[in-house]
ROKOLVEX-977681 format. One record per atom (N, C-alpha, C): residue number from 1; chain; atom name; x, y, z. Coordinates in nm, 3 decimals. Example, Ala and Ser with C-alpha at 12.3 -4.5 7.8 and 13.67 -1.06 7.14 Angstrom:
BEGIN
+-----+-----+------+---------+---------+---------+
| seq | mol | atom |    east |   north |      up |
+-----+-----+------+---------+---------+---------+
|   1 |   A |    N |   1.319 |  -0.569 |   0.780 |
|   1 |   A |   CA |   1.230 |  -0.450 |   0.780 |
|   1 |   A |    C |   1.320 |  -0.330 |   0.780 |
|   2 |   A |    N |   1.285 |  -0.225 |   0.708 |
|   2 |   A |   CA |   1.367 |  -0.106 |   0.714 |
|   2 |   A |    C |   1.290 |   0.003 |   0.787 |
+-----+-----+------+---------+---------+---------+
end
This chain:
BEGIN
+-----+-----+------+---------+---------+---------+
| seq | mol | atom |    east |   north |      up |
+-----+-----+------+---------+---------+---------+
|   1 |   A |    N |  -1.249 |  -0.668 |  -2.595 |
|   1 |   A |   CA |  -1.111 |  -0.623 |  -2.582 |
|   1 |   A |    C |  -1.065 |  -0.638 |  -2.437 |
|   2 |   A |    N |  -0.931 |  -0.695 |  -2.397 |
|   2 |   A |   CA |  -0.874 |  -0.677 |  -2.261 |
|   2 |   A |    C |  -0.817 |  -0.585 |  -2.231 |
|   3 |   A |    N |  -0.850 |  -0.577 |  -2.057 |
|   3 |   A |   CA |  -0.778 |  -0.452 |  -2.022 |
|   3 |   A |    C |  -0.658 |  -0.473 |  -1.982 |
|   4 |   A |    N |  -0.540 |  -0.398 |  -2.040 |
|   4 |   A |   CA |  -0.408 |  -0.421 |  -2.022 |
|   4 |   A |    C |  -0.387 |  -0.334 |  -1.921 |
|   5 |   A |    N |  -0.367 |  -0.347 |  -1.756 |
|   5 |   A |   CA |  -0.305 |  -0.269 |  -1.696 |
|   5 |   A |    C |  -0.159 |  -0.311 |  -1.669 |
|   6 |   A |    N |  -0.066 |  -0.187 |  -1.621 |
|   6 |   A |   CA |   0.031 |  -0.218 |  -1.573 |
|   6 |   A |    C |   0.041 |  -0.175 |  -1.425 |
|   7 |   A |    N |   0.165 |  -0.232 |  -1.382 |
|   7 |   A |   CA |   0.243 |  -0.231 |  -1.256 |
|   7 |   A |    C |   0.372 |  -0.149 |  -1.283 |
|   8 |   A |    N |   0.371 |   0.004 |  -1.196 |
|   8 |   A |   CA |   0.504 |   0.077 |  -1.216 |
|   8 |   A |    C |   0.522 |   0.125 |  -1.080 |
|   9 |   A |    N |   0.641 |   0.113 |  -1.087 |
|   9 |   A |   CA |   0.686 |   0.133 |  -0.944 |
|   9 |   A |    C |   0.723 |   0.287 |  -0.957 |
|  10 |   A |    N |   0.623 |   0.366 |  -0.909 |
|  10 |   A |   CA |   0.623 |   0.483 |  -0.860 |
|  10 |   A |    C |   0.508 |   0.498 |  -0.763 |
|  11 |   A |    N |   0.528 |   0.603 |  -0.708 |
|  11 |   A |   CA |   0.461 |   0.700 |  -0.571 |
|  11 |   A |    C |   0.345 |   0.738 |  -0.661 |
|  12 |   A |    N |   0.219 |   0.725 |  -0.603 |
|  12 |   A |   CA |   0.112 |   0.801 |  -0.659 |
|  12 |   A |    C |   0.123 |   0.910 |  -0.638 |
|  13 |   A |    N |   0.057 |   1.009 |  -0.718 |
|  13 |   A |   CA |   0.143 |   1.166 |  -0.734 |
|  13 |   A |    C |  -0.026 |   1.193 |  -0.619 |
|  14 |   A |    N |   0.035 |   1.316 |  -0.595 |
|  14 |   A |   CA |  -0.100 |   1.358 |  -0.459 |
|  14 |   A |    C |  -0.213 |   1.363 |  -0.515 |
|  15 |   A |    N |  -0.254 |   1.405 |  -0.635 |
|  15 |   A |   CA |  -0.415 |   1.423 |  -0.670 |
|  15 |   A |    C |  -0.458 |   1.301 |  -0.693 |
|  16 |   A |    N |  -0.337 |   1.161 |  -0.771 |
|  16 |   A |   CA |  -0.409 |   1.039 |  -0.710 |
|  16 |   A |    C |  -0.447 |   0.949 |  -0.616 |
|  17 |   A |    N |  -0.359 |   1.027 |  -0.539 |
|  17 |   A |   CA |  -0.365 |   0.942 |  -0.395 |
|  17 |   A |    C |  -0.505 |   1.013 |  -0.330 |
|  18 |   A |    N |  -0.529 |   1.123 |  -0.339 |
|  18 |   A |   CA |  -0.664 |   1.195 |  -0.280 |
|  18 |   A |    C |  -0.778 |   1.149 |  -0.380 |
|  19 |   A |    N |  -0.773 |   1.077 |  -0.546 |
|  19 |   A |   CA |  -0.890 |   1.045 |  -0.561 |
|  19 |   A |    C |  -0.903 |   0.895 |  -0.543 |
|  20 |   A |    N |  -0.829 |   0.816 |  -0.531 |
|  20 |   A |   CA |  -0.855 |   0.675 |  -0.490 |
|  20 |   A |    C |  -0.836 |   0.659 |  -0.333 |
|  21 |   A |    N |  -0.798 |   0.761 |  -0.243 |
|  21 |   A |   CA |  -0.870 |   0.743 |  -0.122 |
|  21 |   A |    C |  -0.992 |   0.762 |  -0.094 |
|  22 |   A |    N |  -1.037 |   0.873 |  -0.194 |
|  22 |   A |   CA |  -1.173 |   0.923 |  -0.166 |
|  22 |   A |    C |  -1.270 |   0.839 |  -0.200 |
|  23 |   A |    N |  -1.229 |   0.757 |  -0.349 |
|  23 |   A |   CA |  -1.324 |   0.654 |  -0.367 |
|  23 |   A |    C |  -1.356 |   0.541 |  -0.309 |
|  24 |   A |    N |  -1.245 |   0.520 |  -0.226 |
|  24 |   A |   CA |  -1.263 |   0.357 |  -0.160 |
|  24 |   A |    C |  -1.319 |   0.406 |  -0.040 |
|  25 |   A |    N |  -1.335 |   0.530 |   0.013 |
|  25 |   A |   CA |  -1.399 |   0.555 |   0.116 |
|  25 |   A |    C |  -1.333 |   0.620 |   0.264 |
|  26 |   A |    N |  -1.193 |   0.655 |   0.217 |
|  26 |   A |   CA |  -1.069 |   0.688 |   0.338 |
|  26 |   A |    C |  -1.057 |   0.814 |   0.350 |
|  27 |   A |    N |  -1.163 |   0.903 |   0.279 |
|  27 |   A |   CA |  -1.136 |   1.030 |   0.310 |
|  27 |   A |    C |  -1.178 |   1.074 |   0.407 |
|  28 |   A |    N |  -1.276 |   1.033 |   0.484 |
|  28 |   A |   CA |  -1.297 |   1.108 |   0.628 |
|  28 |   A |    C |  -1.168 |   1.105 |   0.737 |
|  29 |   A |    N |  -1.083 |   0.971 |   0.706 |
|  29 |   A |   CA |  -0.926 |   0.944 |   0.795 |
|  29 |   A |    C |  -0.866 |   1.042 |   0.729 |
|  30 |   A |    N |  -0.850 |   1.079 |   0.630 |
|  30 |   A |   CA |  -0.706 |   1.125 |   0.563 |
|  30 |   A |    C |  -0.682 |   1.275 |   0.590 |
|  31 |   A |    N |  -0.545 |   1.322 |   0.614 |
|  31 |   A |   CA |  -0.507 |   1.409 |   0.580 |
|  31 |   A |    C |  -0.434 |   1.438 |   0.448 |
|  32 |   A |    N |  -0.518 |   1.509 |   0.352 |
|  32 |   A |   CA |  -0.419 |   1.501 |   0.234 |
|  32 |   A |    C |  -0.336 |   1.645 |   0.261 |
|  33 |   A |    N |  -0.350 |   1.737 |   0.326 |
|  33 |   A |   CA |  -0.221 |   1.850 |   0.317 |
|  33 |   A |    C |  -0.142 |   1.735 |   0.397 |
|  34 |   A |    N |  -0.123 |   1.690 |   0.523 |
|  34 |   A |   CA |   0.045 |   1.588 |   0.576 |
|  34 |   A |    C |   0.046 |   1.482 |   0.422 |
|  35 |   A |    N |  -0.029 |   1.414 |   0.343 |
|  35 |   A |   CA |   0.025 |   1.360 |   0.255 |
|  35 |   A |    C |   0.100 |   1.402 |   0.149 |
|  36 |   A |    N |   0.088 |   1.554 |   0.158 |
|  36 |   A |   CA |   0.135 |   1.632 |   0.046 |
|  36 |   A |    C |   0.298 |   1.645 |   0.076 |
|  37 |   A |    N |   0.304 |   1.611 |   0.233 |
|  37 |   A |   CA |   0.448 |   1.609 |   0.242 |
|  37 |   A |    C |   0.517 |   1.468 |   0.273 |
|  38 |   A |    N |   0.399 |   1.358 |   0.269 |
|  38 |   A |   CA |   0.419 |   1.239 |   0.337 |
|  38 |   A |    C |   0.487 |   1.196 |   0.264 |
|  39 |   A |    N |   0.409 |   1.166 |   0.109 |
|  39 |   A |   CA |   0.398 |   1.065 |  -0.002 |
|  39 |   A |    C |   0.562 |   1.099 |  -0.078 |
|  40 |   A |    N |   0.659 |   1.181 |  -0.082 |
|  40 |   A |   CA |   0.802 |   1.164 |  -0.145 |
|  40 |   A |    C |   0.861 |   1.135 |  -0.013 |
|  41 |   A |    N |   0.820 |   1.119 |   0.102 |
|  41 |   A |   CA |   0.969 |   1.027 |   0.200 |
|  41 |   A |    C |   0.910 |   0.910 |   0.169 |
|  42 |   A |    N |   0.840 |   0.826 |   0.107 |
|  42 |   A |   CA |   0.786 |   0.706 |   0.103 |
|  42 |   A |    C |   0.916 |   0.583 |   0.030 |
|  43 |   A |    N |   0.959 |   0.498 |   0.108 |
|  43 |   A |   CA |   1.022 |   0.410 |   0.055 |
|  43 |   A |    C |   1.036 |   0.347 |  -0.076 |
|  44 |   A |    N |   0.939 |   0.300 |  -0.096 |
|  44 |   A |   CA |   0.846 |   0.274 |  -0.256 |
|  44 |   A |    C |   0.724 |   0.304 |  -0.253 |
|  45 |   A |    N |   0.709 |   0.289 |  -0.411 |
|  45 |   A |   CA |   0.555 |   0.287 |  -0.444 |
|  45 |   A |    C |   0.504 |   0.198 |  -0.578 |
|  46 |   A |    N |   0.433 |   0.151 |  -0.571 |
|  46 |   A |   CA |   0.344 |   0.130 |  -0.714 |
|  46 |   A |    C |   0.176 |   0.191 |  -0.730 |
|  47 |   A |    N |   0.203 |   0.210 |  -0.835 |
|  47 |   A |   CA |   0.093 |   0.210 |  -0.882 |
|  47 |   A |    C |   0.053 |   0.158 |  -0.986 |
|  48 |   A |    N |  -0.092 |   0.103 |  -1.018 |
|  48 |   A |   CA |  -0.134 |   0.006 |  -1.108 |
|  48 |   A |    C |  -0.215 |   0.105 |  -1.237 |
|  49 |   A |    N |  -0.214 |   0.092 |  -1.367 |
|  49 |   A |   CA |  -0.246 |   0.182 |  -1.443 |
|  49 |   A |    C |  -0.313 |   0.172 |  -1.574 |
|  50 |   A |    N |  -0.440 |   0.194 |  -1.618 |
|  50 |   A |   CA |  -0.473 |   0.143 |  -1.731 |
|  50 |   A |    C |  -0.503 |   0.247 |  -1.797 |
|  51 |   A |    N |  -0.502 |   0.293 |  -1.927 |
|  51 |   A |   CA |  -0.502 |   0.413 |  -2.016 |
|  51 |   A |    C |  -0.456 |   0.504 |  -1.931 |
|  52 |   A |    N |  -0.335 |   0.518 |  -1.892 |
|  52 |   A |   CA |  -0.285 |   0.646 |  -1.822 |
|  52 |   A |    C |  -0.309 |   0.638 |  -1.724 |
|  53 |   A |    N |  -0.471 |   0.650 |  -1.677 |
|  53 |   A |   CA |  -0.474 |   0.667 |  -1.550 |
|  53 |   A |    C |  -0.458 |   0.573 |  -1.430 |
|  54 |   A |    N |  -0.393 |   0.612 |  -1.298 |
|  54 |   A |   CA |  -0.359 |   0.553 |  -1.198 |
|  54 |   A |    C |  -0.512 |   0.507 |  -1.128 |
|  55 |   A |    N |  -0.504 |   0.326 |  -1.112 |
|  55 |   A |   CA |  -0.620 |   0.316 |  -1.099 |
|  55 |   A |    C |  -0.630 |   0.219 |  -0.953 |
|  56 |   A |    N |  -0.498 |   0.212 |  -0.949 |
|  56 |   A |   CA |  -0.476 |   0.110 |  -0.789 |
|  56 |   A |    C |  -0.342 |   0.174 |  -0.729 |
|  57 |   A |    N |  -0.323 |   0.179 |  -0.605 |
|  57 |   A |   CA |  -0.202 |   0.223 |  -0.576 |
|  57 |   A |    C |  -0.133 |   0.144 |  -0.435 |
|  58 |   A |    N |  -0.015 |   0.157 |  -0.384 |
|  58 |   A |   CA |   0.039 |   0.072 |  -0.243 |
|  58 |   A |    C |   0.183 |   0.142 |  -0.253 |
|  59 |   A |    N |   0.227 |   0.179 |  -0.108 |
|  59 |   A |   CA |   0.327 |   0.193 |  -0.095 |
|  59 |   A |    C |   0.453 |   0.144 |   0.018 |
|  60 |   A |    N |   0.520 |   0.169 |   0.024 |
|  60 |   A |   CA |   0.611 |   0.101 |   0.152 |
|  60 |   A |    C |   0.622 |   0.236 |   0.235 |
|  61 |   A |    N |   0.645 |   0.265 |   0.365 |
|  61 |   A |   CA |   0.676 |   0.359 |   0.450 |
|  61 |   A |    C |   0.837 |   0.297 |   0.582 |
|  62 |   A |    N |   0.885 |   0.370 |   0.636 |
|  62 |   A |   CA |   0.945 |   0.317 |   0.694 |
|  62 |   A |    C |   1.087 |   0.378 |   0.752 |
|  63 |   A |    N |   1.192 |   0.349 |   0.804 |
|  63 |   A |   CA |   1.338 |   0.436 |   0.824 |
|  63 |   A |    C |   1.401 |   0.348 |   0.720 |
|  64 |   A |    N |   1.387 |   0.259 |   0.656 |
|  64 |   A |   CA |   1.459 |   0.184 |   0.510 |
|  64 |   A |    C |   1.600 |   0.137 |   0.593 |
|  65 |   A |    N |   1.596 |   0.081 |   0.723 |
|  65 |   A |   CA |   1.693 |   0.012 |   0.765 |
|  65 |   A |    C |   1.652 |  -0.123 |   0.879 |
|  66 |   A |    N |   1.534 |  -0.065 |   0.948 |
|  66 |   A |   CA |   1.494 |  -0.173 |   1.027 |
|  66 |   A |    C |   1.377 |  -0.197 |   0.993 |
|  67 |   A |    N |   1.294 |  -0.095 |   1.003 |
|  67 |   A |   CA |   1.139 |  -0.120 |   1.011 |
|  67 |   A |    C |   1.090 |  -0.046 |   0.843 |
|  68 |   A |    N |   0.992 |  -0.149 |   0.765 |
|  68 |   A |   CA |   0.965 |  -0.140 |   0.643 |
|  68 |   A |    C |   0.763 |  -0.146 |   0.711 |
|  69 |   A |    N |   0.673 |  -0.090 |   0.664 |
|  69 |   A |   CA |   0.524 |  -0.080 |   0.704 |
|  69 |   A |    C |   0.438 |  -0.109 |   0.548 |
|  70 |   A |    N |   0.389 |  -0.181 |   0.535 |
|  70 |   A |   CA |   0.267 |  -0.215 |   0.375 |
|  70 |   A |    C |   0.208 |  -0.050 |   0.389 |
|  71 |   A |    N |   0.145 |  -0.010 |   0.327 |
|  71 |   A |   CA |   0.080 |   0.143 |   0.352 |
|  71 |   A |    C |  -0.011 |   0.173 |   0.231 |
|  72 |   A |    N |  -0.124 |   0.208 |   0.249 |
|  72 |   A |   CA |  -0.254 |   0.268 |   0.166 |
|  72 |   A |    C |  -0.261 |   0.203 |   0.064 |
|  73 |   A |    N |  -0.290 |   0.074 |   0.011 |
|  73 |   A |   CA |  -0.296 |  -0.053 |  -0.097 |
|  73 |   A |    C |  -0.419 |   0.014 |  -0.095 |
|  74 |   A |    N |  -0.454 |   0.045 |  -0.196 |
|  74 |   A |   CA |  -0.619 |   0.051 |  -0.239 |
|  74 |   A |    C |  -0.639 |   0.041 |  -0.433 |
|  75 |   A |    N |  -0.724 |   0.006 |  -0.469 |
|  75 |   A |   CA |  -0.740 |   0.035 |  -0.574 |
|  75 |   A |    C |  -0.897 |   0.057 |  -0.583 |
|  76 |   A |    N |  -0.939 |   0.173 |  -0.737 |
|  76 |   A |   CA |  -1.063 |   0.167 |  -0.700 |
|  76 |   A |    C |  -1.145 |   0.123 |  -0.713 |
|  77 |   A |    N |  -1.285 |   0.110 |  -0.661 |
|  77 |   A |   CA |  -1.408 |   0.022 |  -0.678 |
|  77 |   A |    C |  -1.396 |  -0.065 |  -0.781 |
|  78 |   A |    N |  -1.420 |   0.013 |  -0.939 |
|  78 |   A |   CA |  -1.442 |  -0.063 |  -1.034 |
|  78 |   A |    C |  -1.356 |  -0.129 |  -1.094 |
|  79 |   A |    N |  -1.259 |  -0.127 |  -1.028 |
|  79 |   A |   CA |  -1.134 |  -0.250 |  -1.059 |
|  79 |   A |    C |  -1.053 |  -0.323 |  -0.975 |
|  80 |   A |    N |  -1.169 |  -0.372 |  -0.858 |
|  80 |   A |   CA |  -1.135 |  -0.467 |  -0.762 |
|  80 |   A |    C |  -1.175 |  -0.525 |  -0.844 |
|  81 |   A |    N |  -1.127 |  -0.669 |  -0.754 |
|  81 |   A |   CA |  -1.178 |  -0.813 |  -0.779 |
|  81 |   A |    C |  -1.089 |  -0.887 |  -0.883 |
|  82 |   A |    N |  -0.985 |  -0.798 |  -0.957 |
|  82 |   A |   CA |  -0.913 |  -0.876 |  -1.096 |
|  82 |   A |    C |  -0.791 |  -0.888 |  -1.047 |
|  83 |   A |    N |  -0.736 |  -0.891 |  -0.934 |
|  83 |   A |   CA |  -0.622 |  -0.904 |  -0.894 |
|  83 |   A |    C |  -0.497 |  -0.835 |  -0.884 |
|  84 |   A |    N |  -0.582 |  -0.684 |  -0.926 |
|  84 |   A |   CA |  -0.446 |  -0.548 |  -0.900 |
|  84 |   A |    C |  -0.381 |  -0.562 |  -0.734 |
|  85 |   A |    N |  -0.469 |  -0.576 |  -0.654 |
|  85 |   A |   CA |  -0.440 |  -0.557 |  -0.526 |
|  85 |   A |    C |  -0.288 |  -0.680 |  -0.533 |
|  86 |   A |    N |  -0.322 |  -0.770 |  -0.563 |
|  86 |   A |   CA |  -0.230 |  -0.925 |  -0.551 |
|  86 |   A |    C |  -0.122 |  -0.861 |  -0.630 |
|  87 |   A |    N |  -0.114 |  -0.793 |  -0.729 |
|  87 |   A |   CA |   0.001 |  -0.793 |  -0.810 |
|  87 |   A |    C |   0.071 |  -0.651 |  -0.736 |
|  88 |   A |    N |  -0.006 |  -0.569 |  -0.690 |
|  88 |   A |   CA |   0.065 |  -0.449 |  -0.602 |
|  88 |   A |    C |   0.113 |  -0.476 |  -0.501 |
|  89 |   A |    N |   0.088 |  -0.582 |  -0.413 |
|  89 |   A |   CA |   0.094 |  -0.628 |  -0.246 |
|  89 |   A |    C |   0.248 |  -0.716 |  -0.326 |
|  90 |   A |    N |   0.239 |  -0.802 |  -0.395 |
|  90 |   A |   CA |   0.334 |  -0.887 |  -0.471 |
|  90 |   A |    C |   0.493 |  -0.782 |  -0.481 |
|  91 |   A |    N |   0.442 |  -0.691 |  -0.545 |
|  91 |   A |   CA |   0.575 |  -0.627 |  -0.590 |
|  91 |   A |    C |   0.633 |  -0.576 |  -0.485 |
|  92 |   A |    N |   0.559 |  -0.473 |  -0.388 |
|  92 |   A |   CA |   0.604 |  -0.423 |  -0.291 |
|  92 |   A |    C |   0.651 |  -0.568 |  -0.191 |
|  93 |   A |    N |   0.607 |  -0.617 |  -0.181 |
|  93 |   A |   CA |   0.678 |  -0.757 |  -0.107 |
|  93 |   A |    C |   0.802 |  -0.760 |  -0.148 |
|  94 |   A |    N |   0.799 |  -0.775 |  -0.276 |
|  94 |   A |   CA |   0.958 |  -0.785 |  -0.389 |
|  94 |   A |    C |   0.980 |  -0.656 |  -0.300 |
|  95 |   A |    N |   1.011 |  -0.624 |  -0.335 |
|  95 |   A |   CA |   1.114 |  -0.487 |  -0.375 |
|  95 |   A |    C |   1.181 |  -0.482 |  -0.200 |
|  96 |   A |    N |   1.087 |  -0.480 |  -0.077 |
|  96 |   A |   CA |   1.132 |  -0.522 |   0.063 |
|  96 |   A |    C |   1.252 |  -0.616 |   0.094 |
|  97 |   A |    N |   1.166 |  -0.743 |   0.050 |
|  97 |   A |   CA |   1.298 |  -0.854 |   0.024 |
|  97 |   A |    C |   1.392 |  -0.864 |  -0.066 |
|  98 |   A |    N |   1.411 |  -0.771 |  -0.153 |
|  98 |   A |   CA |   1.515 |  -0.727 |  -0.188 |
|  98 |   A |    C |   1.629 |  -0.668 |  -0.182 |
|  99 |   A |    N |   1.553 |  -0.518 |  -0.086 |
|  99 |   A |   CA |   1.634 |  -0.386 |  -0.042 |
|  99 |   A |    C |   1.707 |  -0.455 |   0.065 |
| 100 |   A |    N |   1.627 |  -0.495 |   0.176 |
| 100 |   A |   CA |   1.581 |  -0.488 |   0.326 |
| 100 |   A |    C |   1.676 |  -0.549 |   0.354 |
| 101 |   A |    N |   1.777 |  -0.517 |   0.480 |
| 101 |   A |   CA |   1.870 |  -0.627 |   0.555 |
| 101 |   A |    C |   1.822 |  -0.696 |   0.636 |
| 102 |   A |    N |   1.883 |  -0.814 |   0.640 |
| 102 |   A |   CA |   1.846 |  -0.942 |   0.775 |
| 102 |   A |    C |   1.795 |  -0.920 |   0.865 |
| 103 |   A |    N |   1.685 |  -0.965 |   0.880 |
| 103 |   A |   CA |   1.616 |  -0.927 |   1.006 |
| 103 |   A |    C |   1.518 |  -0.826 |   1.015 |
| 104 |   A |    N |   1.508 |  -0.748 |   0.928 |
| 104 |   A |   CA |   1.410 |  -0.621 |   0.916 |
| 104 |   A |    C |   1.252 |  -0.659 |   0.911 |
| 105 |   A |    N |   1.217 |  -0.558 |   1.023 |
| 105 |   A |   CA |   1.038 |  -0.587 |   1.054 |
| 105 |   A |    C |   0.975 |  -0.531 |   0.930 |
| 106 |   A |    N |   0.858 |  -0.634 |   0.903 |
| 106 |   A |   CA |   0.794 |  -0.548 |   0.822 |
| 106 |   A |    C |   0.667 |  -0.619 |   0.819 |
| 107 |   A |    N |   0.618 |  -0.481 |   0.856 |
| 107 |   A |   CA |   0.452 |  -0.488 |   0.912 |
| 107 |   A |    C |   0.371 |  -0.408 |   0.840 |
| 108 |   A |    N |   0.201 |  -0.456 |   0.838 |
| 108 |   A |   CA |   0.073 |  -0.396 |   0.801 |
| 108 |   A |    C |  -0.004 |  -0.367 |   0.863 |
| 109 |   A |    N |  -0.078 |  -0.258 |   0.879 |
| 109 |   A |   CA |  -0.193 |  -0.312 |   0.961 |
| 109 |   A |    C |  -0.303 |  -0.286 |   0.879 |
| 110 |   A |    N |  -0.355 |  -0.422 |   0.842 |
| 110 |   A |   CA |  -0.431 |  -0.465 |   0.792 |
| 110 |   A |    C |  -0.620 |  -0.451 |   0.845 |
| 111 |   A |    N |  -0.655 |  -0.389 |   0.728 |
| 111 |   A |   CA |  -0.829 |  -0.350 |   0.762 |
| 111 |   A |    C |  -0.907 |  -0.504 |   0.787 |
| 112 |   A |    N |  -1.054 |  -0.511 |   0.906 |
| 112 |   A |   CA |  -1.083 |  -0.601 |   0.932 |
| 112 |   A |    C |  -1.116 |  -0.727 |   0.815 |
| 113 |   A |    N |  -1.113 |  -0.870 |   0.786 |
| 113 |   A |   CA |  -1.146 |  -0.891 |   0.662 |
| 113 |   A |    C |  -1.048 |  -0.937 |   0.609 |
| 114 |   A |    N |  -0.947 |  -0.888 |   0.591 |
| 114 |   A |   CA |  -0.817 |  -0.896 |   0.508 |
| 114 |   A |    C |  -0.693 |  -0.974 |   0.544 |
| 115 |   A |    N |  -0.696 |  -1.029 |   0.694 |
| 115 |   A |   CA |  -0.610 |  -1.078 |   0.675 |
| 115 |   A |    C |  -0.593 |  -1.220 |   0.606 |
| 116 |   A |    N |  -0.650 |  -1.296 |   0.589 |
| 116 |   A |   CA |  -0.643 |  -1.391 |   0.490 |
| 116 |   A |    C |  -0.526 |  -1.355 |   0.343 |
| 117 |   A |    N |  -0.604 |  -1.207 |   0.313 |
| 117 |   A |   CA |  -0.552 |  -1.167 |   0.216 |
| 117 |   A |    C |  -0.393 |  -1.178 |   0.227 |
| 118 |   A |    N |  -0.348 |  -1.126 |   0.306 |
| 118 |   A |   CA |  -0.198 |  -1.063 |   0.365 |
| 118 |   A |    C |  -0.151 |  -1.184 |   0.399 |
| 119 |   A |    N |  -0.178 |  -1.314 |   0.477 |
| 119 |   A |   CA |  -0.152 |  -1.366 |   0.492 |
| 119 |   A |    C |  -0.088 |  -1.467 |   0.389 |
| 120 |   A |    N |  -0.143 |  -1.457 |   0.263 |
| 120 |   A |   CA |  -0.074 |  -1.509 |   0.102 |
| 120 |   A |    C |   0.067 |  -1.479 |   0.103 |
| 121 |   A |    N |   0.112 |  -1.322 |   0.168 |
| 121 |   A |   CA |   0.240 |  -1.280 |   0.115 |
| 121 |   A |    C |   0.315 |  -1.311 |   0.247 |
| 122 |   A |    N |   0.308 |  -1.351 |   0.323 |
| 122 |   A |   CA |   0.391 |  -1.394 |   0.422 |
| 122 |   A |    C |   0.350 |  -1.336 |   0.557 |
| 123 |   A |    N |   0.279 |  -1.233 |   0.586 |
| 123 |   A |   CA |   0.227 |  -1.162 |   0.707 |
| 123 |   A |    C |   0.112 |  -1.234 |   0.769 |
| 124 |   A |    N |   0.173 |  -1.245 |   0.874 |
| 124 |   A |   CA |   0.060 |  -1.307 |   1.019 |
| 124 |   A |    C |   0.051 |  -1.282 |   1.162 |
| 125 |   A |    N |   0.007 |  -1.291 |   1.202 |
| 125 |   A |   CA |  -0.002 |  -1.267 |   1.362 |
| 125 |   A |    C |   0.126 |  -1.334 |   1.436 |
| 126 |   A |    N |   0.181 |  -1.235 |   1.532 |
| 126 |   A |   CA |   0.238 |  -1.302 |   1.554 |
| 126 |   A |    C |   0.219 |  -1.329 |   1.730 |
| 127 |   A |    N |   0.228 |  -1.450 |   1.786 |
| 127 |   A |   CA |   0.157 |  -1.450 |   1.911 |
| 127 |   A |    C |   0.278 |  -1.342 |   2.041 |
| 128 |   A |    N |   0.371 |  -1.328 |   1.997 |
| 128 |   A |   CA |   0.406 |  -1.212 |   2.128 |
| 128 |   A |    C |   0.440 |  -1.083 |   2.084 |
| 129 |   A |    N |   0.345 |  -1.093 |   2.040 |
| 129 |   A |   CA |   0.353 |  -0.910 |   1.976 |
| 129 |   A |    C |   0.215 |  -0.862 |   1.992 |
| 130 |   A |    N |   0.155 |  -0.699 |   2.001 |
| 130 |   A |   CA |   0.047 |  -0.707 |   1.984 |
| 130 |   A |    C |   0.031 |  -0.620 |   1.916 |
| 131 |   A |    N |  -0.011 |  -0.549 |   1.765 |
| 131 |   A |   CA |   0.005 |  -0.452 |   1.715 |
| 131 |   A |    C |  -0.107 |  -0.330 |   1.793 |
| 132 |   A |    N |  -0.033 |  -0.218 |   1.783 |
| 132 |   A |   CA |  -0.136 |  -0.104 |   1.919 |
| 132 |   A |    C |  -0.103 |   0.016 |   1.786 |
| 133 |   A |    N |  -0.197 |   0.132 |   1.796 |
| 133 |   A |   CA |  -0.189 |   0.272 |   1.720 |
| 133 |   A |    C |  -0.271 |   0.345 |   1.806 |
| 134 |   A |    N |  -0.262 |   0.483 |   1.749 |
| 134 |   A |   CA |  -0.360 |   0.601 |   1.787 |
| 134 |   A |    C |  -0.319 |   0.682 |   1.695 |
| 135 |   A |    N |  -0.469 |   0.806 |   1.664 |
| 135 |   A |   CA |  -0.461 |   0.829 |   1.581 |
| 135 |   A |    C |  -0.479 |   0.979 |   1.629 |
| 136 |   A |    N |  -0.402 |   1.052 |   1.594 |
| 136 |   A |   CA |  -0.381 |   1.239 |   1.669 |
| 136 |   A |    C |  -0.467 |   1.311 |   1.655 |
| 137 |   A |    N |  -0.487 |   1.356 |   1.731 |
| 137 |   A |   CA |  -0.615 |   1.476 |   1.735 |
| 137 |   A |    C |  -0.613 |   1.578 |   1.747 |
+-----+-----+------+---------+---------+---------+
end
């Protein structure tokens, strides 16, 4: 039998976003109480879904006028590799170049490894920029 998942464009609700961070391994980074208030200012969302449950997720972050950010694409372990990630990274791409006015940045920062990946949907280095973060303590 195949597995029929879908693609719905919603926000992972907080208890899924805390168990598919936890599984891919992001829970030592995460704050899930700030996500509890993060995850409804979120621009978009999808999540990927097979018998109900939410089994991949990605969202957009951003001020939804200049600057648009890729944000927490994960899906879990046992359903990498079939191309949820491609069809979540895909939509949220859509839905950017859709909303987004002329000219609007829109950036990832992408885990080591991956950019190849990202690089499919249009994101690359760009040589006079340098992407910089820190993370609060």
């Amino acid at each position: 039998m195949t597995r029929r998942y879908q693609i719905i464009d919603r926000v992972a609700a907080l208890q899924e976003y805390r168990h598919i961070c936890t599984e891919v391994g992001w829970a030592e980074v995460m704050n899930f109480e700030a996500a509890a208030a993060a995850l409804p200012r979120s621009l978009y969302g999808v999540v990927a879904v097979l018998d109900h449950q939410v089994v991949g997720m990605g969202r957009i972050v951003g001020d939804g006028a200049i600057f648009y950010y890729l944000q927490d694409v994960a899906v879990l372990p046992e359903h990498q590799g079939l191309g949820l990630g491609t069809q979540i990274v895909d939509r949220l791409v859509t839905l950017v170049k859709t909303n987004a006015p002329e000219k609007a940045f829109f950036g990832v920062f992408a885990a080591e490894g991956t950019l190849p990946f990202y690089q499919r949907f249009g994101f690359d280095l760009h040589p006079a920029l340098t992407g910089m973060f820190q993370v609060v303590r």
